[in-house]
C-alpha positions as CSV (number, residue, x, y, z in Angstrom):
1,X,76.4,85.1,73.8
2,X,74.9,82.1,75.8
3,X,73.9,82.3,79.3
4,X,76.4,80.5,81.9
5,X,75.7,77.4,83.7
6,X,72.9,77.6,86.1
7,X,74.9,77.4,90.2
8,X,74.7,73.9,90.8
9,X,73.5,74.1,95.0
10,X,73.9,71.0,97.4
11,X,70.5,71.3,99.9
12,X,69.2,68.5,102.2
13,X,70.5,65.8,100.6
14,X,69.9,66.8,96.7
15,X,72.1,68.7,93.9
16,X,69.9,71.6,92.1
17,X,70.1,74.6,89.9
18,X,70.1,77.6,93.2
19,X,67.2,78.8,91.1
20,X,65.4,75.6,92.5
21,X,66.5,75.6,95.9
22,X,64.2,76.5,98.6
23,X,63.6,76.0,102.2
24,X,60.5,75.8,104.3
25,X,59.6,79.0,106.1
26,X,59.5,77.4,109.3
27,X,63.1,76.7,109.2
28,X,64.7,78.1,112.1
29,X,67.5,79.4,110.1
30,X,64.7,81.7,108.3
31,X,62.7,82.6,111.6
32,X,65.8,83.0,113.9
33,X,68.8,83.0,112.0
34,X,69.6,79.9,114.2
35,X,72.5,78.7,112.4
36,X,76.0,78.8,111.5
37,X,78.1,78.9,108.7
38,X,81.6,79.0,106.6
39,X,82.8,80.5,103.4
40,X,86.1,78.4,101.5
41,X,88.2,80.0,99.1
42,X,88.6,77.7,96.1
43,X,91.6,78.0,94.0
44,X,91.9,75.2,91.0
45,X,89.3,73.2,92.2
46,X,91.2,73.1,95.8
47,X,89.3,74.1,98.8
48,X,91.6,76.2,100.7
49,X,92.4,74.5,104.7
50,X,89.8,72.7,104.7
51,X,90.6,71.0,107.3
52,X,90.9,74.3,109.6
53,X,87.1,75.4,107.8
54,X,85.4,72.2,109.0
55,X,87.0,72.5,112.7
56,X,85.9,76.0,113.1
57,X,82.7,74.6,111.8
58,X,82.2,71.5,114.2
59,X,83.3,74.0,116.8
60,X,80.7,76.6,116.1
61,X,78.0,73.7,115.4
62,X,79.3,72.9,119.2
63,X,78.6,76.2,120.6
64,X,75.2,76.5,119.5
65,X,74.6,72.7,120.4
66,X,73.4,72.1,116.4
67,X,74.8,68.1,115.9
68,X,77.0,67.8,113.1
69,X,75.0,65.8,110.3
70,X,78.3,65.0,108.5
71,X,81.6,63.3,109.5
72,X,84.2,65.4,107.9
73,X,84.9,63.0,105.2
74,X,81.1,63.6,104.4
75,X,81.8,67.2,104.4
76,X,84.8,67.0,102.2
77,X,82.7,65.0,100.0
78,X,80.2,67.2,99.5
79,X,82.1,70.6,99.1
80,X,84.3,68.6,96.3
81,X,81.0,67.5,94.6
82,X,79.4,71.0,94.3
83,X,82.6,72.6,93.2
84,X,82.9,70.2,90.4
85,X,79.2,70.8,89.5
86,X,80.3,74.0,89.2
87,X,83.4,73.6,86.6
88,X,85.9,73.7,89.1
89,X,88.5,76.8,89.1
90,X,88.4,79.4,91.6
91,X,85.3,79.7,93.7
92,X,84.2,80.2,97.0
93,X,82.0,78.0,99.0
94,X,79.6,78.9,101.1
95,X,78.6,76.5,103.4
96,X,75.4,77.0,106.2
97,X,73.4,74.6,108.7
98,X,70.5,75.8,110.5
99,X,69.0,73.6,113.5
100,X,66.1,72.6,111.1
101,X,62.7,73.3,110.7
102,X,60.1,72.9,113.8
103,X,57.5,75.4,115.2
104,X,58.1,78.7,116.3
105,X,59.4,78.3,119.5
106,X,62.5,80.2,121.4
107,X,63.1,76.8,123.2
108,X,64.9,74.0,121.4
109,X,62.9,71.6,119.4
110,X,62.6,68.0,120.8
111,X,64.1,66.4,117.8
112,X,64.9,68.3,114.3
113,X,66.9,67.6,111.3
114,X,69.8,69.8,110.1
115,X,69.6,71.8,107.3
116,X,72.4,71.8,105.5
117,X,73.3,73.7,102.1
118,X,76.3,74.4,100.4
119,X,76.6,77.3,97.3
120,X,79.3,78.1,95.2
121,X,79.9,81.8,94.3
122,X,82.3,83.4,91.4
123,X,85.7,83.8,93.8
124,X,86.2,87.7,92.9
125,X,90.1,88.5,93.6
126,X,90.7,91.8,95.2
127,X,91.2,94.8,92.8
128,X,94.7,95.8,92.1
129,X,94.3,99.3,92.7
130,X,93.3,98.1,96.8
131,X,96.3,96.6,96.8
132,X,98.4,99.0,95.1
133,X,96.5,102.0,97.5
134,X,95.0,100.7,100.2
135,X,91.3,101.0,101.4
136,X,89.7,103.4,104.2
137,X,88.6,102.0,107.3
138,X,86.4,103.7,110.5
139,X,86.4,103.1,113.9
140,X,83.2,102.2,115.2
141,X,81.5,100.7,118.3
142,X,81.3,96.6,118.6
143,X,77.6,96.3,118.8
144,X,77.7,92.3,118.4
145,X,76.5,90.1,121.2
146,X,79.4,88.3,122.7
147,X,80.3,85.1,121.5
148,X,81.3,86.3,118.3
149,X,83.8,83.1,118.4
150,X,80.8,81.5,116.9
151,X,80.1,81.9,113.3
152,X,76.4,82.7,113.6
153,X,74.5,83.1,110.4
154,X,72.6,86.1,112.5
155,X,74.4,89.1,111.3
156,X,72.3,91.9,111.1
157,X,74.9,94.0,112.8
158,X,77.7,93.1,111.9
159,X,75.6,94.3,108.5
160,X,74.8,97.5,110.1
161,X,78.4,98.5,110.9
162,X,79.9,97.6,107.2
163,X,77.0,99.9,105.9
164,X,77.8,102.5,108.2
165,X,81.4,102.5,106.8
166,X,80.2,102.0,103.0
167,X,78.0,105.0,103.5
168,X,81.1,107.1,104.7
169,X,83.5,105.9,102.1
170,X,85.3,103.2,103.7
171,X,85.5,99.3,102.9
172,X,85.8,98.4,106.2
173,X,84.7,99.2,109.6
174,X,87.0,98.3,112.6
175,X,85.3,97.1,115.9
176,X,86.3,98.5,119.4
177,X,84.9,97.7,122.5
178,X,85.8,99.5,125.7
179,X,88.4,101.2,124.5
180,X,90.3,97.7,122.6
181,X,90.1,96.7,119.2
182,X,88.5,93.3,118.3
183,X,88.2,92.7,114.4
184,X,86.7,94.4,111.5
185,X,82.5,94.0,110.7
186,X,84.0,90.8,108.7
187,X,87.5,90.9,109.1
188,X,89.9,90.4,111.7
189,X,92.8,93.3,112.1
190,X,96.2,93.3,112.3
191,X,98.7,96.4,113.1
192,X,102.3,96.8,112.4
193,X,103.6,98.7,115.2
194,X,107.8,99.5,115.5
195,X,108.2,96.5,113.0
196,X,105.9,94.4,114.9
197,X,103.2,92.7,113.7
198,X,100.6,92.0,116.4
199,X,96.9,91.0,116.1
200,X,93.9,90.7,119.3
201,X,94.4,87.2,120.8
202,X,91.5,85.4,120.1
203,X,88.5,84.9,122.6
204,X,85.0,85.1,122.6
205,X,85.0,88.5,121.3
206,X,86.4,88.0,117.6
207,X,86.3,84.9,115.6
208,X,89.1,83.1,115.0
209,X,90.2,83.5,111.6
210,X,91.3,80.7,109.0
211,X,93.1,83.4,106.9
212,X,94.2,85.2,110.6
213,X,95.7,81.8,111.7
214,X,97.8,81.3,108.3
215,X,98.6,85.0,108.3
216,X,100.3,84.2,111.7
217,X,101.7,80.6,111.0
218,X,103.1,82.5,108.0
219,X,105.2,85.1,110.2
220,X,106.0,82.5,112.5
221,X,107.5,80.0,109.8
222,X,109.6,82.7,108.3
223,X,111.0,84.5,111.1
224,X,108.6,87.5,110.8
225,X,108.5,89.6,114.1
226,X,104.9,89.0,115.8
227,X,102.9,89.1,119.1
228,X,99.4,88.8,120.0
229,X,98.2,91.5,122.4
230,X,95.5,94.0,123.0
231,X,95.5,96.9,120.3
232,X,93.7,100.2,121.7
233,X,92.2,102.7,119.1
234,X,94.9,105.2,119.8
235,X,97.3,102.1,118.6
236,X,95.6,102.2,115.5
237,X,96.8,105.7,114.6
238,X,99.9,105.1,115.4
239,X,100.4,102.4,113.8
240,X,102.7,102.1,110.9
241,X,100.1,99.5,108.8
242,X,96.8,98.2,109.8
243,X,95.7,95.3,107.9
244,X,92.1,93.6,107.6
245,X,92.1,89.7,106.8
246,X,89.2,87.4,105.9
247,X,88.7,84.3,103.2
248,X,87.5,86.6,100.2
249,X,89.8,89.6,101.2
250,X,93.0,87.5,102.0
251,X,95.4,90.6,103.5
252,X,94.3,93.9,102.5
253,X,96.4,97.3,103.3
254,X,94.5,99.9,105.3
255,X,95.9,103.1,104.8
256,X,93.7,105.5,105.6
257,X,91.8,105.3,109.3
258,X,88.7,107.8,110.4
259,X,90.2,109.9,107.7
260,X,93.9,110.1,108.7
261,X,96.8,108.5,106.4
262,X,98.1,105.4,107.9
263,X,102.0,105.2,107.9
264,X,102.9,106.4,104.7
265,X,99.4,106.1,102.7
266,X,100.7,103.4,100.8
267,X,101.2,99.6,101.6
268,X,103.8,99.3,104.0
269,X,106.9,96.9,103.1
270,X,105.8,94.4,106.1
271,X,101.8,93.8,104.4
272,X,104.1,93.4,100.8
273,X,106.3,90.4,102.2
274,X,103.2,89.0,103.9
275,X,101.1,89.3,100.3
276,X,104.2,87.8,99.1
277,X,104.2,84.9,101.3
278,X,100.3,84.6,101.1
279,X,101.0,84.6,97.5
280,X,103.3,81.8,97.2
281,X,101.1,79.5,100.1
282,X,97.8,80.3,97.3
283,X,100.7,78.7,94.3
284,X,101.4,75.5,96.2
285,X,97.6,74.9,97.2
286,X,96.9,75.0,93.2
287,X,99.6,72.9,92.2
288,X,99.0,70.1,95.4
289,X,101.7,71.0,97.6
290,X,100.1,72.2,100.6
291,X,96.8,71.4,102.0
């Protein structure tokens, strides 16, 4: 058996095996996780709304006050590149800019250079028993600072909660603060409550999801029942389905919460039209009739 192809890496202006790819320790992406980021589904060789992905990215880039090195066709550009590089298929890209390298200083630097690099990753689909079953998911305490609008590459706790949660048996933990929920460690949530499916309006407090925002363009175009409001923890237990969403996971069933069976344990029917639906939006993207 041969190895496979060495991950063909876009960084600072170059193409290069990832094995090659390095970045000098005074970048401030290494020294303060100053930075943000994306991650884009690929499916046959189509990055999936990338036009929504390089928004949220100009608009995190904004927040921090990093200037966008690239116009978007730039960015489109480059994305397309690596994942031909990269045979193609179904992939996900992971895309970062820091605010460049400079010395160790809190303060901004005076005048720095982006650095920008893009990776592509085996896409991984969800296994069929999750979506078959259903995963576990705790409660826990939002820890995060709060713009977590922004898609900071500094996620040490967001790391800390999804360990806390692996280390008690559950794929995801769910995020409340002061007594509302606000999205998973790296997820946003959705409930189905009386045949209702509602999801936390977005502010600074949860990032605005590119799979969150199809999920609910999805229920809107097809006459699915749906509100954004606030969801409290005790909505959670009653609710009939909880879902978790994010660009790797698509829409996963929760149905088992801080150790209590959610609904009927099983994926309720609302999460199987939505997969349905998600399903068929993933079938026109790979055969060019959606965007």
């Amino acid at each position: 058996m041969t190895d496979p192809s060495p991950s063909i890496v876009y960084l600072n202006g170059n193409y290069l095996p990832l094995e090659e790819a390095c970045v000098p320790v005074l970048d401030r992406g290494f020294i303060f996780g100053d930075g943000v980021y994306e991650v884009i589904p690929v499916y046959a060789g189509k990055p999936f709304r990338l036009a929504h992905h390089l928004q949220r990215l100009q608009n995190s880039m904004a927040a921090v006050r990093i200037d966008n090195p690239h116009s978007d066709a730039e960015w489109q550009q480059l994305i397309e590149t690596v994942i031909e590089r990269n045979d193609g298929g179904d992939q996900s890209i992971y895309l970062q800019v820091t605010r460049g390298v400079a010395a160790r200083d809190h303060r901004f630097p005076g005048s720095t250079m982006p650095s920008v690099f893009i990776m592509s990753n085996l896409f991984t689909p969800v296994p069929a028993e999750q979506l078959q079953n259903g995963v576990s998911a705790i409660t826990l305490d939002d820890i995060r600072w709060q713009y977590c609008h922004i898609k900071s590459i500094a996620l040490l706790p967001n790391i800390l909660l999804r360990q806390q949660a692996v280390e008690q048996g559950a794929a995801e933990a769910i995020l409340i603060r002061a007594g509302d929920v606000t999205e998973g460690a790296a997820s946003n949530v959705f409930i189905v409550s009386e045949g209702v499916i509602v999801t936390p309006p977005k502010d600074d407090c949860l990032l605005p999801g590119i799979t969150r925002d199809l999920v609910v363009e999805l229920a809107t175009q097809h006459g699915l029942p749906y509100r954004e409001a606030v969801i409290k923890k005790s909505d959670l237990q009653s609710a009939s389905e909880i879902w978790v969403t994010s660009s790797t996971k698509e829409i996963l069933p929760v149905t088992r919460i801080d150790g209590k069976t959610v609904g009927t344990g099983k994926p309720g029917p609302v999460w199987q039209h939505m997969h349905r639906l998600y399903q068929d939006y993933k079938q026109a993207l790979r055969s060019g009739t959606t965007a």
